[in-house]
Structures are given as structure tokens and as C-alpha cells.
N, C-alpha and C positions, 0 to 999 in steps of 0.2 A: 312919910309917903312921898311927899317932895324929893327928898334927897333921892327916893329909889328911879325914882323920874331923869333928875339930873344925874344919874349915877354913868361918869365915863365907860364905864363896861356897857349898860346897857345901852347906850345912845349909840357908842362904836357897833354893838351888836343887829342895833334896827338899820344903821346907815348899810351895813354888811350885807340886812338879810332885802336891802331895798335895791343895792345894785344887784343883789344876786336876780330876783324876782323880774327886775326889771329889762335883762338880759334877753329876757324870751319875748319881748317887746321890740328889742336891738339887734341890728346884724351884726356881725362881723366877730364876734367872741371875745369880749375884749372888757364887759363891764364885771364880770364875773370874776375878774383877776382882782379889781379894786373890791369888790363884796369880800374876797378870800386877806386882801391889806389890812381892811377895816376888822376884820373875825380874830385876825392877828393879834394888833392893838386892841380888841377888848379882852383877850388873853391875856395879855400882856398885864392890864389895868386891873383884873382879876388879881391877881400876883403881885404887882408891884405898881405904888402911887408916882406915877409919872407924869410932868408937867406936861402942860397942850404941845409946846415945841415938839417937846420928844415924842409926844402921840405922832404928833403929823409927820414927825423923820420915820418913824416906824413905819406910817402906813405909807408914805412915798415909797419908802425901801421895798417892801415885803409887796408891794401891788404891784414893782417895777419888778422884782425877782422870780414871783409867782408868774406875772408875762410872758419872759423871756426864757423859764425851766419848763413852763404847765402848756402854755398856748397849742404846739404843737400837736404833743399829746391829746387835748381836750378836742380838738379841730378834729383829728384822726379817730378819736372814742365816739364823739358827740355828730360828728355829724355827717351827712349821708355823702359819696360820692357815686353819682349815677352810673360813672364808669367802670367804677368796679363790681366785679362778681361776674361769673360766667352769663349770664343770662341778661348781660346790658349789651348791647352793641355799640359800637366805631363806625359809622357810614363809610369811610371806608373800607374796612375788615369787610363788610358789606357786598364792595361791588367784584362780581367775578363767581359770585358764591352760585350754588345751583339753589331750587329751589323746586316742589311741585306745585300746580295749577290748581286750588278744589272749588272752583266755580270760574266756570268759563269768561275770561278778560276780551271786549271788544275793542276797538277801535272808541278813542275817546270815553270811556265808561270804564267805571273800574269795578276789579274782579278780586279774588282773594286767590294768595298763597299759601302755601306751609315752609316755612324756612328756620331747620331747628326746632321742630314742635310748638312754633307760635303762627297764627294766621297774621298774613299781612295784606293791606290793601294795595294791590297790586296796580300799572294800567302798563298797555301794550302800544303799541302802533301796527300792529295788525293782529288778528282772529286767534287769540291761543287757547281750545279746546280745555277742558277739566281734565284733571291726571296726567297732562301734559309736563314733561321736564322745561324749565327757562334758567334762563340765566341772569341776575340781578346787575343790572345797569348802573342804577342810581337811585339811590335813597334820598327823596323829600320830603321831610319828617317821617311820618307813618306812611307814608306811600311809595313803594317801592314799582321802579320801571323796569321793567325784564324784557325779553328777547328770547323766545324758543330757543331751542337744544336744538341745530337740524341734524338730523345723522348720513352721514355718510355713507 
């Protein structure tokens, strides 16, 4: 029972499944490379009786290799970028854009838009009526400034 305790596959196998685990705890992506080092080297231990030195050159190598092949990859799978997908915006992309009116925006109060099939919290510097066309100024965070359409 002891031995299965001390057994180098399992020990490399819990240290493996502890930085994995514990990545979701950590930012930046980067403990999960040494969990995938360590999973290595209990493979490895499985297979063939290997002295600690060599444990530890394996799991140096195979944490640094998985890093510098996986990371990218795993960044780009795993995790979200706000910016992409149609339906996130650029505050700039933003400004210039048209928008309609569906609740009338006063002076100092804010109103809502429709820009793209999403309502935005809108504010004006002067009276812009509902179903009125504007035009988007400047986006501060969810609060977007507009300026009526005058027509010509």
C-alpha cells in the first residue's frame, strides 16, 4: 500500500492533476503547461524506471515545450476575446454610426437607442423626440451620445 503511495507515476500524476486544477484559480494560462510536464513524466515512469534527475529534466523539458507549441493555441480555444464576433463593438467603429431614438432622450437624462438590433442608453444635449434618426458621437461605456440627423 505504501509503495502505491510513493509510486513516481502517481505522485507525478497528482502534482499534474494539482497544477491543472489549479489554473482555474490562476491567470494568465501558464500552470496548465507544467500539469501537461508532470502527466509527461508519469507516462514516462509508467514505462520506464527513471532516476529523479531525469524525472525532473523530462518535466523541465516537456513544461517548457508544451508552453511554447500549446500556449497560443490554448489562449485562442480557452478563452474569450470580447472583441471578436459580430455582435461586440470598437467605440470607435461606433462613432459616425446612425442609430434610431425608442424613448425620447432629454437634455441631461438619458434615453434609449436602437443601434444594430441592441437598445442603448443613449443622452443628448438637446430634445431628441422617439423614432427620431441620431447620430452616435461618442460611446462611454454603455452610454452612447448622439446628435439628431437634421435633414436638409
Amino acid at each position: 500500500m505504501i509503495e502505491a503511495i510513493t509510486s513516481p507515476v502517481l505522485i507525478w500524476f497528482i502534482i499534474g492533476l494539482a497544477l491543472i486544477l489549479s489554473e482555474f484559480a490562476a491567470p494568465g494560462i501558464i500552470l496548465i503547461f507544467f500539469g501537461i510536464g508532470a502527466w509527461v513524466v508519469s507516462a514516462m515512469c509508467a514505462v520506464f524506471d527513471a532516476s529523479l534527475n531525469t524525472q525532473l529534466f523530462v518535466f523541465l523539458i516537456s513544461s517548457v515545450l508544451s508552453l511554447v507549441f500549446l500556449r497560443t493555441w490554448v489562449q485562442k480555444t480557452f478563452v474569450g476575446n470580447a472583441m471578436d464576433g459580430e455582435s461586440s463593438f470598437n467605440s470607435d467603429e461606433l462613432v459616425g454610426q446612425k442609430a434610431i431614438t425608442v424613448q425620447e432622450i432629454k437634455p441631461g437624462f438619458t434615453g434609449k437607442v436602437e443601434f444594430r438590433g441592441t437598445r442603448w442608453n443613449a443622452v443628448a444635449d438637446e430634445l431628441i423626440e422617439e423614432s427620431q434618426p441620431v447620430e452616435i458621437v461618442r460611446q462611454d461605456n454603455l452610454t452612447l451620445l448622439v446628435k439628431p440627423i437634421k435633414d436638409n
